[in-house]
LUMNULO-191843 format. One record per residue: residue number from 1; residue in three letters; chain; x, y, z of N, C-alpha, C, O in turn. Coordinates in Angstrom, 3 decimals, always signed. Layout:
<nodes>
pos|code|unit|n.u|n.v|n.w|ca.u|ca.v|ca.w|c.u|c.v|c.w|o.u|o.v|o.w
NUM|ala|A|X|Y|Z|X|Y|Z|X|Y|Z|X|Y|Z
...
</nodes>
This chain:
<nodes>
pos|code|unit|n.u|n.v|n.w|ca.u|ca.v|ca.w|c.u|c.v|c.w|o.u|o.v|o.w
1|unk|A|+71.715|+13.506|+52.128|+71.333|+14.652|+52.907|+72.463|+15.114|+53.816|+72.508|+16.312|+54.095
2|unk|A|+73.270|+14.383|+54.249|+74.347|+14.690|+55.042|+75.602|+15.515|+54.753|+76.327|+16.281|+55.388
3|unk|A|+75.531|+14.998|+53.460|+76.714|+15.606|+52.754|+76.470|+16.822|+52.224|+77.402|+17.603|+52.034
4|unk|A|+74.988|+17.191|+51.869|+74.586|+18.267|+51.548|+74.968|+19.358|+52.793|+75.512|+20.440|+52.573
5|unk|A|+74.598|+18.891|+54.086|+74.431|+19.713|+54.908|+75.665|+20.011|+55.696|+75.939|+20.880|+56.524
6|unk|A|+76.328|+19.002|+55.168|+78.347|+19.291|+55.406|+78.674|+19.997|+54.203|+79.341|+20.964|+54.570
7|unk|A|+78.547|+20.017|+52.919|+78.557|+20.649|+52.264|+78.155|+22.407|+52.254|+78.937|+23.276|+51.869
8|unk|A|+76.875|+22.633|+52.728|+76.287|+23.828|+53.629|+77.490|+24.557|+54.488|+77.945|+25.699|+54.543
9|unk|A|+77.698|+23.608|+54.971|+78.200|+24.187|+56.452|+79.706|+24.390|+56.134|+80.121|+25.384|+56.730
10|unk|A|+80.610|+23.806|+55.429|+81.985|+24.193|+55.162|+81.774|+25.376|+53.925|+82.670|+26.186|+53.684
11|unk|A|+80.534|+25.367|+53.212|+80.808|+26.453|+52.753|+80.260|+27.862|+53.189|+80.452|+28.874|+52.515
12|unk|A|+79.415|+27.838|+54.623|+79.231|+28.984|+54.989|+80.587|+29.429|+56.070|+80.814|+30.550|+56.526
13|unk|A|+81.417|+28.083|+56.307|+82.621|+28.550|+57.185|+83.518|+29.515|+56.631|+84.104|+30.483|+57.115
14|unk|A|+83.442|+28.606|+54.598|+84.536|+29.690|+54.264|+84.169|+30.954|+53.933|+84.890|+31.794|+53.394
15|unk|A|+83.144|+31.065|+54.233|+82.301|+32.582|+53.626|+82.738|+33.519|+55.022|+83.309|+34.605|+55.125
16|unk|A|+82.160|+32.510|+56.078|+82.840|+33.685|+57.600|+84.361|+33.487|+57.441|+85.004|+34.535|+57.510
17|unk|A|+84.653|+33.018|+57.358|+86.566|+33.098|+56.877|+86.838|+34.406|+56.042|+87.591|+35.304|+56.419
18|unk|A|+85.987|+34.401|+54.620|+86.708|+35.177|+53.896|+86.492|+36.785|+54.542|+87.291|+37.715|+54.648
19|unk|A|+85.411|+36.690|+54.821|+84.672|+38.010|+55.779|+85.486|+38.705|+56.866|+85.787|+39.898|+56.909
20|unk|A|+85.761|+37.824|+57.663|+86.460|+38.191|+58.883|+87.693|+38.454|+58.162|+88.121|+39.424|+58.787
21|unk|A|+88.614|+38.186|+57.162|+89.684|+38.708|+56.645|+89.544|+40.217|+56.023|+90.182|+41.267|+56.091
22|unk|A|+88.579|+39.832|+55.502|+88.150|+41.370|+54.861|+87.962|+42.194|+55.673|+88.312|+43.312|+55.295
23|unk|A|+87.471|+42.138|+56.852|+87.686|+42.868|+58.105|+88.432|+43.498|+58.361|+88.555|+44.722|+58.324
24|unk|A|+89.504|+42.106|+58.889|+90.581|+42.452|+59.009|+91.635|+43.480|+58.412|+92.414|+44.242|+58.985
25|unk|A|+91.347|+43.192|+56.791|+92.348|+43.815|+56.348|+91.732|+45.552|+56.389|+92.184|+46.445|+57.106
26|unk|A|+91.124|+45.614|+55.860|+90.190|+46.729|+56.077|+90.877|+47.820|+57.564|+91.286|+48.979|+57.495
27|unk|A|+90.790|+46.967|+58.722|+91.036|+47.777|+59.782|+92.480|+47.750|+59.518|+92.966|+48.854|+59.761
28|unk|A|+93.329|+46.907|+59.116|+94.876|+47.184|+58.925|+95.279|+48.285|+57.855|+96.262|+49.004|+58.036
29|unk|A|+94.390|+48.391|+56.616|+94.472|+49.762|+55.707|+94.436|+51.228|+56.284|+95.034|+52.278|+56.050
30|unk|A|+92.977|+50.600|+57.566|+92.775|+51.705|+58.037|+93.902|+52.432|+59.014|+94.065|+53.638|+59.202
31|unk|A|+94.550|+51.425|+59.515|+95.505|+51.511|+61.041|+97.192|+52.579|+60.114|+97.944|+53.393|+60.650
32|unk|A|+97.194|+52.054|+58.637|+98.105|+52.100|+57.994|+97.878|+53.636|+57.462|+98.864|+54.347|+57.270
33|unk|A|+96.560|+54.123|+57.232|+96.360|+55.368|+56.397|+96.279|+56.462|+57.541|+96.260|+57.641|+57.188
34|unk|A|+96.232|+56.164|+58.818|+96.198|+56.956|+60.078|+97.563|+57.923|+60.138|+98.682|+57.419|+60.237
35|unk|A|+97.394|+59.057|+60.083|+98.630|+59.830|+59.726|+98.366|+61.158|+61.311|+97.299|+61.601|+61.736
36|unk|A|+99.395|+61.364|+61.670|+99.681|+62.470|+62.928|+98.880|+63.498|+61.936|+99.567|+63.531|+60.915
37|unk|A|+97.680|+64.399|+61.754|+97.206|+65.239|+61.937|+97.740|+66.341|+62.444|+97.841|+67.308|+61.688
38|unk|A|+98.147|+66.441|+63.657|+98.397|+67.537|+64.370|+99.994|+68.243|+63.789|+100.916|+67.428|+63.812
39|unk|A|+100.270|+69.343|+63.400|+100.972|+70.073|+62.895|+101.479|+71.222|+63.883|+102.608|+71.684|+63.723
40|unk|A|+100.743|+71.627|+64.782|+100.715|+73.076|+65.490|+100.224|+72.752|+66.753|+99.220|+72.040|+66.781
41|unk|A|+100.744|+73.141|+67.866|+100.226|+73.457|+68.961|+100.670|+74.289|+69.696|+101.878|+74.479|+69.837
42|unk|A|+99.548|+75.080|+70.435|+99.446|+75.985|+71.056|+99.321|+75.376|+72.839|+98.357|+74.870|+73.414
43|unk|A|+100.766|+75.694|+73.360|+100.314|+75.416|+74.861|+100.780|+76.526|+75.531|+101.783|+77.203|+75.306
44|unk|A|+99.605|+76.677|+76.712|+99.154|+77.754|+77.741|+99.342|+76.951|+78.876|+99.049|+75.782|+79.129
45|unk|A|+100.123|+78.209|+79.754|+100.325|+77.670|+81.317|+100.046|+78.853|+81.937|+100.622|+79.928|+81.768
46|unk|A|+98.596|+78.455|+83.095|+98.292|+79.940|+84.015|+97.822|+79.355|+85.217|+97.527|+78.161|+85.170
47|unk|A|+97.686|+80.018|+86.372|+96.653|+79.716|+87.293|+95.910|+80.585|+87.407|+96.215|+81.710|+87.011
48|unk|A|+94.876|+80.355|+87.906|+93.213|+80.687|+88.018|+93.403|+82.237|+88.955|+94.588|+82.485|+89.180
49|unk|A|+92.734|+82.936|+89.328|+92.539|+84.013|+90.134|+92.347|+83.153|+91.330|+91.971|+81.981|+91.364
50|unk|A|+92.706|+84.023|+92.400|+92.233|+82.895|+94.019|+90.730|+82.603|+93.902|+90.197|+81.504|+94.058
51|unk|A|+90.056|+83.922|+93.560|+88.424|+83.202|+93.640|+88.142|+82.195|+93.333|+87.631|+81.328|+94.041
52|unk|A|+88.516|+82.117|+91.880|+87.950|+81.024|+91.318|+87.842|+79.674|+91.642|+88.874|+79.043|+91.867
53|unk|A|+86.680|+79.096|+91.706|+86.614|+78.118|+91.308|+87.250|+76.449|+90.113|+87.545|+76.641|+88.933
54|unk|A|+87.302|+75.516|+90.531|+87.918|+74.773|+89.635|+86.185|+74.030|+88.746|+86.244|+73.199|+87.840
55|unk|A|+85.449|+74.340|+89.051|+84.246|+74.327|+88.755|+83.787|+75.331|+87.974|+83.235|+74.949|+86.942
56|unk|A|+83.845|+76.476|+88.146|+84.125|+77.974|+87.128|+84.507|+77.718|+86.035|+83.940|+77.751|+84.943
57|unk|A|+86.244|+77.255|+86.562|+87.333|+77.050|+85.474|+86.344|+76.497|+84.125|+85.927|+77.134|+83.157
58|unk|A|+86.135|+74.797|+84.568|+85.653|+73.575|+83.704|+84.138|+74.278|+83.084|+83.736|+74.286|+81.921
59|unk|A|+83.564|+74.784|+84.191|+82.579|+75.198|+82.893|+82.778|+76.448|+81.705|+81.904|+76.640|+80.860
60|unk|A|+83.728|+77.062|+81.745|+83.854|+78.171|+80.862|+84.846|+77.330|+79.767|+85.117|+77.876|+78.698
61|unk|A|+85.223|+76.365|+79.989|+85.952|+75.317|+79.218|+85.576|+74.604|+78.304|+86.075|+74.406|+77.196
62|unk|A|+84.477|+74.121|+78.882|+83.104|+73.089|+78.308|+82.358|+74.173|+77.620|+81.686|+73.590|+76.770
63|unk|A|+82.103|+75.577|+77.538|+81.480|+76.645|+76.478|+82.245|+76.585|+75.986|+81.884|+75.767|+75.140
64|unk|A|+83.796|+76.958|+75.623|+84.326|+77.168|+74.808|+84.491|+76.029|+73.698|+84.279|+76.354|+72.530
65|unk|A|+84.791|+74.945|+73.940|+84.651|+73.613|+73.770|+83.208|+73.466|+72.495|+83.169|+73.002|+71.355
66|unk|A|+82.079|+74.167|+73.464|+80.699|+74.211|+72.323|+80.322|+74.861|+71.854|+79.256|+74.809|+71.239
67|unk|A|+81.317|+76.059|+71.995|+81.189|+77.434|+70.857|+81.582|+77.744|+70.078|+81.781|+76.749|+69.381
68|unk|A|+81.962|+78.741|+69.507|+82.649|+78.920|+68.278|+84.198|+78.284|+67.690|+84.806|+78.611|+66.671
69|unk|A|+84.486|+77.485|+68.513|+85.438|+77.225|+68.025|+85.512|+75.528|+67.348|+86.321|+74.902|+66.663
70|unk|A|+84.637|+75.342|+67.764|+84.421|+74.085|+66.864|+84.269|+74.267|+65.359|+84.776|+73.361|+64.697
71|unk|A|+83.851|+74.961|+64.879|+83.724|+75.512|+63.566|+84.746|+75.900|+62.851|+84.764|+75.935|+61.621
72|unk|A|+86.026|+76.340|+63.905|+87.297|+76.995|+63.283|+87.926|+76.471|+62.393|+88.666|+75.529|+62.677
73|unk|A|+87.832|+76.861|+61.261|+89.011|+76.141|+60.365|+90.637|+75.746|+60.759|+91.499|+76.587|+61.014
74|unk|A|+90.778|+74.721|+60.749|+92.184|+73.988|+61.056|+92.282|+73.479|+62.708|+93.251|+72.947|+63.250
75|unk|A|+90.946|+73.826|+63.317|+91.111|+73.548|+64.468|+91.108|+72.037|+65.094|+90.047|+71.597|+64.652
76|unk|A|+91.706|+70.982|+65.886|+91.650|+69.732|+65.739|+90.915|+69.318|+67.259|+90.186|+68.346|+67.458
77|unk|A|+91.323|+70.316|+68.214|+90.961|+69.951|+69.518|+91.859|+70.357|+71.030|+93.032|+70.619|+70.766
78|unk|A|+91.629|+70.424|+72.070|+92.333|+70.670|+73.002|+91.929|+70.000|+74.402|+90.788|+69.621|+74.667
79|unk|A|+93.158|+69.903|+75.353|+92.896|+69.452|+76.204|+93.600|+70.115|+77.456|+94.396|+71.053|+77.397
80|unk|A|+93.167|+69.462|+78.608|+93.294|+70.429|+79.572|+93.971|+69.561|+80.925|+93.486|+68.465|+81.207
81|unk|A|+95.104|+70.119|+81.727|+95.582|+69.629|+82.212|+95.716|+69.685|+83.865|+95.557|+70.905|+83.913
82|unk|A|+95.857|+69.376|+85.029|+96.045|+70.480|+86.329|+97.289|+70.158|+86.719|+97.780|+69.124|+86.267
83|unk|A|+97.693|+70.599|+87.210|+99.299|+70.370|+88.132|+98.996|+70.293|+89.729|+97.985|+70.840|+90.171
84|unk|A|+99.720|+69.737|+90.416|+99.405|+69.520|+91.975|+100.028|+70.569|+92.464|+100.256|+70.573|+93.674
85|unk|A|+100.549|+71.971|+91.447|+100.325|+73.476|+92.490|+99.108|+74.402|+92.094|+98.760|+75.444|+92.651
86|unk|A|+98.467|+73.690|+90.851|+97.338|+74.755|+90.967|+97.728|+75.187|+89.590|+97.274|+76.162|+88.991
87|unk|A|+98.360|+74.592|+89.292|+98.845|+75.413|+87.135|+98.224|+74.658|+86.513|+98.105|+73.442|+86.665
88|unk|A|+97.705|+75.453|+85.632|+97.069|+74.806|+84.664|+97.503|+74.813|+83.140|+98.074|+75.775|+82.626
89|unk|A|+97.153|+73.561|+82.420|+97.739|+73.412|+80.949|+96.883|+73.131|+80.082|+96.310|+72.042|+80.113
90|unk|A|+96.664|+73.924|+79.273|+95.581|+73.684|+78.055|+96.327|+73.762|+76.358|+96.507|+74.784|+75.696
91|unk|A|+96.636|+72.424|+75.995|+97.417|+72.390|+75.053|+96.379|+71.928|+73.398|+95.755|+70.909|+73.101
92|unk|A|+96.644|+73.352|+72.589|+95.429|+73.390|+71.761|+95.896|+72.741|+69.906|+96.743|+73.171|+69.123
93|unk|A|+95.189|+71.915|+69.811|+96.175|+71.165|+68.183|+95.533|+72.033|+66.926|+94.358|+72.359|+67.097
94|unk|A|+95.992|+72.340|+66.010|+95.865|+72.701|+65.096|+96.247|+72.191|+63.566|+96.994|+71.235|+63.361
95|unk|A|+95.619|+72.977|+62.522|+96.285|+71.846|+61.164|+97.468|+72.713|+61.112|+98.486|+72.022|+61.080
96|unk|A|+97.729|+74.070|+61.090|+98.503|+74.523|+61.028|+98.708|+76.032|+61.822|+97.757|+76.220|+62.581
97|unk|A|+99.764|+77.225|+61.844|+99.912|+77.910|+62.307|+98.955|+79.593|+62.093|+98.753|+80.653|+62.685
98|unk|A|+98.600|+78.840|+60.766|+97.721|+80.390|+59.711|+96.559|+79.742|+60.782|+95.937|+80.548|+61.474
99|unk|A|+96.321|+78.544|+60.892|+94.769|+78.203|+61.679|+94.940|+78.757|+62.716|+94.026|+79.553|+62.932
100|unk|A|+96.076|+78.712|+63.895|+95.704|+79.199|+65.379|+95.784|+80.542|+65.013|+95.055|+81.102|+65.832
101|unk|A|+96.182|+81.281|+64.359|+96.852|+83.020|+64.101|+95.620|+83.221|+63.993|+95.178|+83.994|+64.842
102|unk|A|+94.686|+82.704|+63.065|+93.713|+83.330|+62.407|+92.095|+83.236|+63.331|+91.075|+83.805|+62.942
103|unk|A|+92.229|+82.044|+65.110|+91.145|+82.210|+66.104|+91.960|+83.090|+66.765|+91.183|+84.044|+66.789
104|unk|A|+93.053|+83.526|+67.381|+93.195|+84.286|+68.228|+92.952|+85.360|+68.692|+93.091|+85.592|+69.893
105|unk|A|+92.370|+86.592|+67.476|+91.895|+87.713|+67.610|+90.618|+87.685|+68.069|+90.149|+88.416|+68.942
106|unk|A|+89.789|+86.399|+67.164|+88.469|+86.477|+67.526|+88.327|+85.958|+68.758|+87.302|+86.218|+69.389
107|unk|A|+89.059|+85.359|+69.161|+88.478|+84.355|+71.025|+87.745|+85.192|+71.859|+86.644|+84.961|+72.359
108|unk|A|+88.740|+86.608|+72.018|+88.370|+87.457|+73.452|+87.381|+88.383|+72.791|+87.020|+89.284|+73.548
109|unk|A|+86.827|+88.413|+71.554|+85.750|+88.703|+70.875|+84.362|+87.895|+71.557|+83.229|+88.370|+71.631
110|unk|A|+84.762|+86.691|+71.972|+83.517|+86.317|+71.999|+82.951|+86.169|+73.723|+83.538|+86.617|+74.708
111|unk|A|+81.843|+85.521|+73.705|+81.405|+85.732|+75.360|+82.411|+84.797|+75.725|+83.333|+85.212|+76.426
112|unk|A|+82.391|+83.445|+75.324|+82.834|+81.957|+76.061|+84.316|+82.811|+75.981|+85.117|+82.476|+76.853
113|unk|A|+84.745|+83.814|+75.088|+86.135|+83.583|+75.513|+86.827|+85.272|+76.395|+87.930|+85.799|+76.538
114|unk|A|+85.487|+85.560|+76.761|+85.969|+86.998|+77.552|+86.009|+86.682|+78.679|+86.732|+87.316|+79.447
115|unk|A|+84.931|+85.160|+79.311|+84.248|+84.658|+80.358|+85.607|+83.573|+80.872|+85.730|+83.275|+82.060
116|unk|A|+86.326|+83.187|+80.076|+87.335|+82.377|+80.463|+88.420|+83.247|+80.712|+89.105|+83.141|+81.730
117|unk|A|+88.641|+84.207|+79.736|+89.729|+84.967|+80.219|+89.790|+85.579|+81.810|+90.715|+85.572|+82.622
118|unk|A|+88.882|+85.926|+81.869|+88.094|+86.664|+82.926|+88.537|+85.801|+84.507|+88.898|+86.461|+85.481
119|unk|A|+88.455|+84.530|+84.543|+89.047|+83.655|+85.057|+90.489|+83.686|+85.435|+90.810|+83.712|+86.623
120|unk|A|+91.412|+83.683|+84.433|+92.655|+83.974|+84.633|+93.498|+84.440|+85.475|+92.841|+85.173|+86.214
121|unk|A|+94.724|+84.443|+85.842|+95.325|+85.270|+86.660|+96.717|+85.624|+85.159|+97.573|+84.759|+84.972
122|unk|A|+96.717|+86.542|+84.535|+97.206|+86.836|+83.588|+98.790|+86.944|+83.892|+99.593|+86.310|+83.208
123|unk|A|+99.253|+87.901|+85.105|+100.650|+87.713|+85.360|+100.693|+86.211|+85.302|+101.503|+86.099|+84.381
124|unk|A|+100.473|+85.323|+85.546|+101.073|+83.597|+85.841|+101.020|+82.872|+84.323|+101.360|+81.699|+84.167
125|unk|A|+100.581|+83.670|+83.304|+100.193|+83.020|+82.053|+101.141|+83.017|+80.853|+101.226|+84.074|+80.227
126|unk|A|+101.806|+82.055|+80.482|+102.517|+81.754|+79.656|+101.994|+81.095|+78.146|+101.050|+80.305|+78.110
127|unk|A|+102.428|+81.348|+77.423|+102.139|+80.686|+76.211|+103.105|+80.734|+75.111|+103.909|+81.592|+74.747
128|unk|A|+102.674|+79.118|+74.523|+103.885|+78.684|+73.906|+103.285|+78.430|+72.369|+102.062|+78.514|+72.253
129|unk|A|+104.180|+78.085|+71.027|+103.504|+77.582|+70.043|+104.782|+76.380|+69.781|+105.860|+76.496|+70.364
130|unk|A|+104.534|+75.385|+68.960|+104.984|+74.309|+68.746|+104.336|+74.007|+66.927|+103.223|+74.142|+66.420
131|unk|A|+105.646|+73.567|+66.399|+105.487|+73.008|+65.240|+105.988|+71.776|+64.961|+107.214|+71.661|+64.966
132|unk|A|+105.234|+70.721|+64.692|+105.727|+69.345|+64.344|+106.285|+68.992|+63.562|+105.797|+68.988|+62.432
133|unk|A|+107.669|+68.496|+63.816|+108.753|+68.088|+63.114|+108.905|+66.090|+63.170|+109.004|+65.107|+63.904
134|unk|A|+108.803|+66.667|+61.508|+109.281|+64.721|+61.684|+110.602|+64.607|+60.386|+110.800|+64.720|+59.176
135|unk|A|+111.357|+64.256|+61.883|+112.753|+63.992|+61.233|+112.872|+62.781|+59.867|+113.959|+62.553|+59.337
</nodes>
């Protein structure tokens, strides 16, 4: 009976052995097939109108965020930055350049993005595009 149950037991060790490798390797395929995505970005530098709010700002941010642009083809995501004078940076990723060309007309088409513009102080607003280069 003993040997049975040592028997049992070294062979359910090597079973969690082989498992936890398979795991393993699994997350190392995965770590390995992880490729930079991002191709294009779009970065914007503005400050706000004096009224505004930095509370304003974030919520017309957070609509845009859950509106139409999640849907955009090639769109990957954006994020948002503050500076300790009050500038702000919202740097937007894309798959490619036909993707940002092709939301830009529609943005100030829509509410979330007439409502953010609206926000703006437009003289202070810069914008840049960026294409990823890998040497």
């Amino acid at each position: 009976m003993n040997k049975l149950k040592i028997l049992t037991t070294v062979i359910a060790l090597l079973m969690m052995i082989s498992y936890a490798n398979a795991q393993s390797n699994n997350k190392s395929k995965k770590n390995d097939k992880m490729e930079v995505k991002t191709q294009y970005v779009e970065v914007v530098r503005f400050k706000l109108k004096a009224e505004v709010t930095t509370e304003q700002f974030l919520k017309a941010e957070s609509d845009i965020r859950k509106g139409a642009i999640k849907t955009q083809a090639g769109y990957q995501g954006r994020d948002v930055y503050q500076d300790t004078d009050g500038s702000w940076l919202i740097i937007i990723r894309w798959n490619d350049k036909a993707s940002a060309d092709a939301w830009t007309p529609i943005f100030m088409t829509l509410k979330e993005g007439q409502a953010f513009g609206g926000l703006m102080d437009f003289s202070s607003a810069r914008q840049e595009h960026y294409t990823l280069v890998n040497p």
